[in-house]
N, C-alpha and C positions, 0 to 999 in steps of 0.2 A: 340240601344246603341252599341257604337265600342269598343271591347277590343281588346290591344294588349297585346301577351303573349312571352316573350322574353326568351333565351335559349342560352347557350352554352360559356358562361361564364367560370372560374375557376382560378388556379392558376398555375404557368408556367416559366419557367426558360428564363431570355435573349437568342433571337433569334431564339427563339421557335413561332409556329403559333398558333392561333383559329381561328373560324370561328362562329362568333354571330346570331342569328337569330334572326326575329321578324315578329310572324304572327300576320296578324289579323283577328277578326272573326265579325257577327254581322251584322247587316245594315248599310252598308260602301258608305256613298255617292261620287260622283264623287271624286280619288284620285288627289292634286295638285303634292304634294312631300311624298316622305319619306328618312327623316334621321337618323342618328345616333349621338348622343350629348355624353359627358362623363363630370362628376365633380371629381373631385380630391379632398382629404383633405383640405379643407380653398382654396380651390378655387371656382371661377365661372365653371357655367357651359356653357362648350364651344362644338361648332357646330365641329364636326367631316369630317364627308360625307353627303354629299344630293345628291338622283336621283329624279331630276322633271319628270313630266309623259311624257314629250315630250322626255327624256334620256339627257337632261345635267344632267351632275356631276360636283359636285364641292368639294373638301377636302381642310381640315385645311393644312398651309404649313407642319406641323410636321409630315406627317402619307404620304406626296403622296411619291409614289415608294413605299410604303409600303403596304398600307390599299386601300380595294379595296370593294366597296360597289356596288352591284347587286341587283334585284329582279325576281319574278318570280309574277307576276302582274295577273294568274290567280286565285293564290290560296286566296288576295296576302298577299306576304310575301316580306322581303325585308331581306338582310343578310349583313354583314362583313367580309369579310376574312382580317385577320390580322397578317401580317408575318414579320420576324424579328422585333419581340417585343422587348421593351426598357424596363426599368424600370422606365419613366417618361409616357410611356403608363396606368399606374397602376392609375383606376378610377372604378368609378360606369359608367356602358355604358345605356344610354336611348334611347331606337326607339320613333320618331317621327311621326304622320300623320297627312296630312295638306290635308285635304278635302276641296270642293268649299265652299263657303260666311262666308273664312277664319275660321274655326272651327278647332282647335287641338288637337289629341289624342297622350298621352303618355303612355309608356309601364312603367314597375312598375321597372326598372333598375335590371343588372347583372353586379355583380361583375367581374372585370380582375385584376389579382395580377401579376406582372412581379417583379421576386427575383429571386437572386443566392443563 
């Protein structure tokens, strides 16, 4: 069973940084991607960042120059660094894992609050 456990979350004033984490633990079959997704109040939930295992990245247009999603693929773990935060940044953030014969694990979500 895969768990992922996610970290680093909180609450933050405009133009302030964090930096999100998301490990995993467990019997971890071949990794495809790992992302990061966020839902906002009465909205959908939308695709942030993804690193495929081969290193494409792709982010939503609202977060590029901004938001920068990394891994460190032995532990693995995958992260967010999130800088000059907005106040329309302000979601539940979820880590994603897309292991082979399409099978998906998510993390239990971390709060971001962006306020003055």
């Amino acid at each position: 069973q895969v768990q992922l456990v996610e970290s680093g979350g909180g609450s933050v004033q405009p133009g302030e940084s964090l930096r999100l984490s998301c490990a995993a633990s467990g019997i971890i079959p071949r990794i495809t991607a790992m992302s990061w997704y966020r839902q906002a109040p009465e909205k959908q939930r939308e695709l942030v960042a993804r690193i495929r295992s081969g290193g494409n990245i792709d982010y939503v247009d609202s977060v590029k120059g901004r938001f920068t999603i990394f891994r460190d693929t032995a532990k693995p773990t995958v992260y967010l660094q999130m800088n000059s935060l907005k106040p329309e940044d302000t979601a539940v953030y979820y880590c994603k894992l897309d292991v082979v014969l399409a099978s998906t694990y998510w993390g239990q979500g971390t709060q971001v609050t962006v306020s003055s």
